[in-house]
N, C-alpha and C positions, 0 to 999 in steps of 0.2 A: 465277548467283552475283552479288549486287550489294557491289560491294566500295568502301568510304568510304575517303577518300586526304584527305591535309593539304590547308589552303587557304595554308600555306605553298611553295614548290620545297624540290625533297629539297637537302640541304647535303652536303658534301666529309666522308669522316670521316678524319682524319689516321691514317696508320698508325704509331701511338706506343707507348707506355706508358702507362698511365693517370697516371702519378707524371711523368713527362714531358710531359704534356698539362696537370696540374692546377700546376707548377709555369712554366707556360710563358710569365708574367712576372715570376717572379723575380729575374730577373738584374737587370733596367728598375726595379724597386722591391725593393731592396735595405732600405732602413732604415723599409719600410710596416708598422706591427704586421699580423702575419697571424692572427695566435692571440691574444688575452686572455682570462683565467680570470676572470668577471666576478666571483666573490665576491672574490678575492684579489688581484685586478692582476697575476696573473703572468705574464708575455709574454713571446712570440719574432716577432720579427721575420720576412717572406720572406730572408734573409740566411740566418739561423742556422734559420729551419726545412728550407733545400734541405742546409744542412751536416749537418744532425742527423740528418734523414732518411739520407743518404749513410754517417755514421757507424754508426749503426742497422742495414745494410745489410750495412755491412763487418765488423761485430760479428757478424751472423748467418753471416756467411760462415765466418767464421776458425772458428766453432762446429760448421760441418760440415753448414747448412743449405744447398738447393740447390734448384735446379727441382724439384718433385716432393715436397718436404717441407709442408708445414704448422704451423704454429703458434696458439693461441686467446689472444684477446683479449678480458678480462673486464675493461672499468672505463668508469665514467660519463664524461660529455662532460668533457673535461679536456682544455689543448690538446696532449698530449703522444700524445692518440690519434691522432693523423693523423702524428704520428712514426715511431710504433709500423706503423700502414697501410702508410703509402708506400715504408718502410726495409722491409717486408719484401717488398712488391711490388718495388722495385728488387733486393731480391736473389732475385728469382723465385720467392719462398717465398708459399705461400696463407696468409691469415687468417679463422680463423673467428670471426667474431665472438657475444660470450656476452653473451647477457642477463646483466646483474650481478645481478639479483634471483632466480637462481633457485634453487630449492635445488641442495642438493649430488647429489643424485641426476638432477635436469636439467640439471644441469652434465657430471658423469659421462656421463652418455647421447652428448653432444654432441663433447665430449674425444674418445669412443671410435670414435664414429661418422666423423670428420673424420679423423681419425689425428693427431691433435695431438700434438707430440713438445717442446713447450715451450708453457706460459702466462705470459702478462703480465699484471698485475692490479694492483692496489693495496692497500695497510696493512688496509684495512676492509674487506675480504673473505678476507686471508688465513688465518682458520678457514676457511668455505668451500669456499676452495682446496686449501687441505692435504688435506682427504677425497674431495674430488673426483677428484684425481690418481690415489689411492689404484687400483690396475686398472686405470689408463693405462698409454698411451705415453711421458707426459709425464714426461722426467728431471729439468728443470727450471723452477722459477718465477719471474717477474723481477715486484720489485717497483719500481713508478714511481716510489710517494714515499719509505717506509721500508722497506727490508731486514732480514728478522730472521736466526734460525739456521734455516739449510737453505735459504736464496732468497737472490737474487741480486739484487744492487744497479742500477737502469736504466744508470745512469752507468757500470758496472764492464761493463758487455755493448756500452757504443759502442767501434767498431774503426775501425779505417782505412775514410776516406771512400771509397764508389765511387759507378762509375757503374753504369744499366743493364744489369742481365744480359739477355743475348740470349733470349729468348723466342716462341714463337710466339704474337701476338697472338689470333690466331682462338679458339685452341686452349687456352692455356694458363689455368685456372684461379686469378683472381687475389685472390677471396673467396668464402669459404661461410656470406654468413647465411644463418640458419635460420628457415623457414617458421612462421606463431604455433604452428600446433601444437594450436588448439583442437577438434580431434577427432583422438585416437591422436597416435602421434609425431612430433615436427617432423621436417621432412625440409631437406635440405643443397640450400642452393641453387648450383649452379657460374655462377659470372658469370665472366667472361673480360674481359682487358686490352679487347675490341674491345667486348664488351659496355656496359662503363662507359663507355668514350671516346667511341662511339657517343651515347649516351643522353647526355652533357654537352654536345654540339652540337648533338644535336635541340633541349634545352631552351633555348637561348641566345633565338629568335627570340620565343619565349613570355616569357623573365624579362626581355629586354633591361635589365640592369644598367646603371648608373651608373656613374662614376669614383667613387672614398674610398664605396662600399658599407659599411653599417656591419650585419650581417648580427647576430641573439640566437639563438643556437643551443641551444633546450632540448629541441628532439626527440633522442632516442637514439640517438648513432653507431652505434651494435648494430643498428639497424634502418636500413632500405634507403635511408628515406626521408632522416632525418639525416644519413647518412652520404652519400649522393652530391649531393641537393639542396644541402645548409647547408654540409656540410664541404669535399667536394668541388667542389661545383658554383660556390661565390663564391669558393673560394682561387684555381680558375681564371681569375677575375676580378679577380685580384687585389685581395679584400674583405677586411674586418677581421673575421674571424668573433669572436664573445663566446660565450664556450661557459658552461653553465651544469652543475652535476652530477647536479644535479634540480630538477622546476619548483618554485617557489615564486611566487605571485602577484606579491608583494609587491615582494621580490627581483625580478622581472623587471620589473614597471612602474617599479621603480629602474634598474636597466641601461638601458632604454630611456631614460627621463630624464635621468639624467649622461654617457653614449656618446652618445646621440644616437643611437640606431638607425633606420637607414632601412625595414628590411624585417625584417619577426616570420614565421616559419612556424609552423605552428601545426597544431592539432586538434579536431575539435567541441566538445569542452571549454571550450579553451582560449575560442573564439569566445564560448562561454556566458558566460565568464566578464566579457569583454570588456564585451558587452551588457549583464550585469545586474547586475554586483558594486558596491559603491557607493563603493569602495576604488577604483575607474577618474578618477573624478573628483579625486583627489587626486593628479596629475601627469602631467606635461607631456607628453603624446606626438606633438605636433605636427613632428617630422621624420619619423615614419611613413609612408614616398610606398604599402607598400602590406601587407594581412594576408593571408598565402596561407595554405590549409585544404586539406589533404589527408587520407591514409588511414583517409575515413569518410564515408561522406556526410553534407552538407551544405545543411538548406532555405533556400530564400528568404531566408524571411525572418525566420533568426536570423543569414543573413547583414546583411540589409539592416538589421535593429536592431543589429546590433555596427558597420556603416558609421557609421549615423550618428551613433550616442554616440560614437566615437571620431573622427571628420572623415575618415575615409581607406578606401580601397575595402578590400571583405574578400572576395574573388576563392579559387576552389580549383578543383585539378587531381584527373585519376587515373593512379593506376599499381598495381604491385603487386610484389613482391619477383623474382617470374622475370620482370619488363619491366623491370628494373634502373635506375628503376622506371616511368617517366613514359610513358607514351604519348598524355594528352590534357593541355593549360593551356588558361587564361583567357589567351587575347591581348593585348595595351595595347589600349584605347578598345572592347573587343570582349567583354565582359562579361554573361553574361545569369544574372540569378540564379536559384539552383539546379542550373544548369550547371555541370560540369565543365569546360567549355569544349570546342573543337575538337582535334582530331587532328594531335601534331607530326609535324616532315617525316621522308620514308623510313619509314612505317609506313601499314599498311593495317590495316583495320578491317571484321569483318560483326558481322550482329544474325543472329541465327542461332536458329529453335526448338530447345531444348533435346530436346524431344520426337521430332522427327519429323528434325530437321538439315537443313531450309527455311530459306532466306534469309529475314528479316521484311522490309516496306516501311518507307519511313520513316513514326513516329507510332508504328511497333508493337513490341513487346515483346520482346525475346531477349538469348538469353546474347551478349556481350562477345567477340567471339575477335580476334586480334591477332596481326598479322605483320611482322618488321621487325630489323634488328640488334642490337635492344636484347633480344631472346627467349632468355633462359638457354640454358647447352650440355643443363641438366637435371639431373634430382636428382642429387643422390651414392648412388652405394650402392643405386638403387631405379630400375631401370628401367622397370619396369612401370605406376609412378607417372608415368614422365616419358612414357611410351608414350598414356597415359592425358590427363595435361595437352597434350602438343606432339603433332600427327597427324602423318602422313608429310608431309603437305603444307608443314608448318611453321605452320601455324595451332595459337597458344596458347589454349586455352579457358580465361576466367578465372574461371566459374563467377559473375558478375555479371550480374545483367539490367541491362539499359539500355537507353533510347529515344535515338534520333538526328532529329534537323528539318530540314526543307528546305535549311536556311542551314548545318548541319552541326554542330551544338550539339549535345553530347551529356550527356544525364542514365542516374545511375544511380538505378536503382532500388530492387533490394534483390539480396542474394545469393541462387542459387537454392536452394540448400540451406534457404535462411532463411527465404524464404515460406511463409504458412500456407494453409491448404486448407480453406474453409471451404463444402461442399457443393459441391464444385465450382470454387467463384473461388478467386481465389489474392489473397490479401491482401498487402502489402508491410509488414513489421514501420517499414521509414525513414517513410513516409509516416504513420504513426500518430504515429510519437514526433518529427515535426516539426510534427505536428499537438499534441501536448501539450505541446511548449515554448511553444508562443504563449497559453501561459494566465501570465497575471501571477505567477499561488502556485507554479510547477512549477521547481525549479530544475535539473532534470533527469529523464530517463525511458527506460525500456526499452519493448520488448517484443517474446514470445514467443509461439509455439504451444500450444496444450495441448491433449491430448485430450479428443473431445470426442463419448458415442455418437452423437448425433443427427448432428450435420456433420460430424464429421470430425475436426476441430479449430477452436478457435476464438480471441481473438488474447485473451493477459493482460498487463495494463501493470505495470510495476515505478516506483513515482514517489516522485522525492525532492521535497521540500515544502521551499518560501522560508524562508529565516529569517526570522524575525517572524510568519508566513504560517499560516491554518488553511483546513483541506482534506479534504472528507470524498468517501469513494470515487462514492456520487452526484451529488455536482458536477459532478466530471469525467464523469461517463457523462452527465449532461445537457448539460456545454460540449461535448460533441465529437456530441452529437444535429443531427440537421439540418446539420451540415458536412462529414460522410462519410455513404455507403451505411448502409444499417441493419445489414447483418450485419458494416457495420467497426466501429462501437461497442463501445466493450469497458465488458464488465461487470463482470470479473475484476480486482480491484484491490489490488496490495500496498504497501503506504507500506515507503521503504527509508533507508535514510542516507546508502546510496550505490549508486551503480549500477557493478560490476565493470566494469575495462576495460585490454586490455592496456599496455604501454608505448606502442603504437603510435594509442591510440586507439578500438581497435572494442571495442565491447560485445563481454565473454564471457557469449554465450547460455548456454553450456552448460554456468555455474555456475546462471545461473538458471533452468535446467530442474532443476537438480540442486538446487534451492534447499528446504527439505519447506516454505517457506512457500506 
């Protein structure tokens, strides 16, 4: 068994609360904005966000909410989410968090599944909500900004301040996001108080923060990555998060300019955008110390053309929703691009044949598996699944291939599900479509398998074309000649407008299998 360990020493994990850990200078910066709603300037303070949180708490309480309850949380980064989190984490109540965009029937699914016996949401989804409920548990709906007939006012549910309710950290389930979901059902992730707090000190030695951090928070508190990295992870640093409710280019290269934002997380996207939009050049992003890229891979070198249009490193990690989420950062000074970077502390790491379940050596190819306190208690509701994911041993399999290098840098390569099979080789769809970003006309791309008699299958690109730009599907089959394999060539080519992708980031494959183009 060759098992890969941090080039960090494991860290102390405090036996806390997560709400008590991510508040744990507040008291010392009383009057620091902790929260701003960058469209609207609307702020609380670390002061009034440990008060509200507490009253939040006490209002769940007097409701009849208790260890063992649950309630969903549907609404965009807005700073009153992490009110909403922590008040019901201090009153031992779980939260599942809801994608806002989903319909009502994806909503329903999720209500039911979690046991959600109260939602909180906002004005603009209260259609939505109202059908959603409908076959719930849920008796009641709290709305954050406006209240209609039959919901409850955010303000009318704060109660008497508390403190921590006693909980088993190990044990006690403190959020249920939910899994993408892009084949069959999402499934309920259980992350626990020790889980998250865990995973907040692994990544410290990796983000080593700043004093007055000025964090732009447009990834989705609903997903793993926003919600512990940006929300969680800089309030514990006592940072100024800027939350945004959806990205907008424009709107964010403005926050960063009048805030002064020090640190953008971000998405392959987003990085595209950085690189090639011509809207970049039209403001100030010069306190940017740095652009982290997560939940997708990541090449070279659209890292390295987004570094240097913008002056500042564009660095990314990996994780995944049951590692709560991070298991690998880019270091400070320790960068290699296309890397994910190294392995934080108190986690181990194999490469491991899919096939055969052989350790791989370093240089060679295998699924991703991960061990360490950050590893989900496991699905809700779905053992079999979690049986499946976590082995007896505690080894997570995350279904990513990945190579690991002598010095301990690890690249992912594709998911294994996602590779295609062409006579034999296995093609990585990430390697193709980082290969057709680096064409000037390409402002984005997919790609897929497709059946194929002769091989097997063989690789189809989905490509969105520059604005201003013309592009015809032989082009690209001759630029991408001679810089890959002959059988990685793709000759299947559909011009798109856009290439589908979750809130989180990753291409949905299997709209575009389902595509009849």
């Amino acid at each position: 068994m060759i098992i890969h360990r941090s080039p960090s020493p494991d860290v102390e994990i405090p036996a806390v609360s997560v709400t008590d850990y991510v508040l744990r200078r507040a008291a010392e910066i009383p009057d620091r904005v902790a929260l701003l709603d960058g469209p609207t300037g609307r702020a609380y303070t670390y002061a009034q966000l440990a008060h509200l949180i507490g009253a939040f708490a006490g209002g769940l309480t007097a409701r009849g909410f208790a260890p063992g309850s649950t309630i969903a949380l549907m609404a965009p980064n807005i700073p009153e989410y992490a009110i909403v989190f922590h008040g019901a984490a201090r009153a031992g109540v779980a939260v599942s968090t809801i994608n806002p965009t989903y319909t009502e029937d994806e909503v329903r699914f999720q209500l039911r599944d979690s046991g959600a016996r109260l939602l909180v949401t906002i004005s603009a989804f209260a259609e939505v909500a109202a059908k959603a409920v409908e076959g719930t548990e849920v008796a009641t709906t709290v709305m954050i900004d406006e209240a209609d007939e039959g919901t409850v006012s955010f303000a009318d549910l704060l109660g008497e301040p508390m403190d921590q309710v006693r909980v088993d950290l190990a044990d006690h389930v403190v959020v249920l996001p939910y899994s993408s979901g892009t084949t069959g059902y999402p499934k309920g992730v259980m992350l626990t108080h020790r889980n998250l707090v865990a995973n907040l000190v692994q990544i410290e030695p990796g983000l080593q923060p700043i004093d007055h951090e000025v964090v732009l928070a447009v990834l989705p508190f609903f997903h793993i990555y926003g919600m512990q990295v940006l929300m969680n992870g800089f309030l514990t640093q006592g940072a100024t998060v800027v939350t945004m409710p959806r990205f907008d280019l424009e709107q964010a290269l403005t926050i960063i300019d009048t805030h002064r934002v020090t640190r953008f997380f971000v998405v392959p996207p987003i990085v595209l955008a950085l690189a090639k939009h011509p809207m970049i050049d039209e403001y100030d992003l010069s306190s940017l110390i740095q652009v982290f890229s997560g939940a997708a891979p990541l090449s070279a070198e659209l890292a390295e053309e987004a570094a240097r249009r913008i002056d500042c490193p564009v660095v990314q990690g990996y994780g995944m929703t049951e590692l709560s989420p991070v298991t690998h950062l880019t270091f400070p000074g320790q960068a290699l691009p296309g890397s994910v970077g190294m392995i934080v502390p108190n986690t181990h790491c194999r490469i491991v044949d899919a096939d055969t379940g052989e350790d791989r050596d370093v240089g060679e190819r295998g699924e991703l598996w991960v061990r360490g306190p950050q590893v989900m208690k496991g699905y809700l509701n779905n053992p079999d699944a979690t049986a499946i994911t976590v082995d007896a041993d505690g080894w997570l399999h995350t279904g990513d291939v990945a190579i690991v290098d002598e010095a301990g840098f690890f690249t992912i390569v594709d998911r294994v599900k996602e590779l295609i099979k062409f006579k034999g080789f296995q093609i990585a769809p990430a390697e193709l479509e980082a290969l057709l970003l680096t064409h000037p006309a390409i402002a984005d791309a997919a790609v897929i398998g497709v059946p194929d008699e002769e091989a097997g299958e063989v690789p189809k690109a989905f490509v969105v074309v520059a604005a201003g730009q013309d592009l015809t599907a032989g082009q690209i089959t001759e630029f991408m000649t001679g810089k890959v394999a002959s059988y990685k060539v793709i000759h299947q080519i559909v011009f798109v407008d856009a290439v589908p992708k979750s809130a989180s980031g990753k291409i949905l494959r299997r709209m575009l299998r389902d595509s009849p183009a």
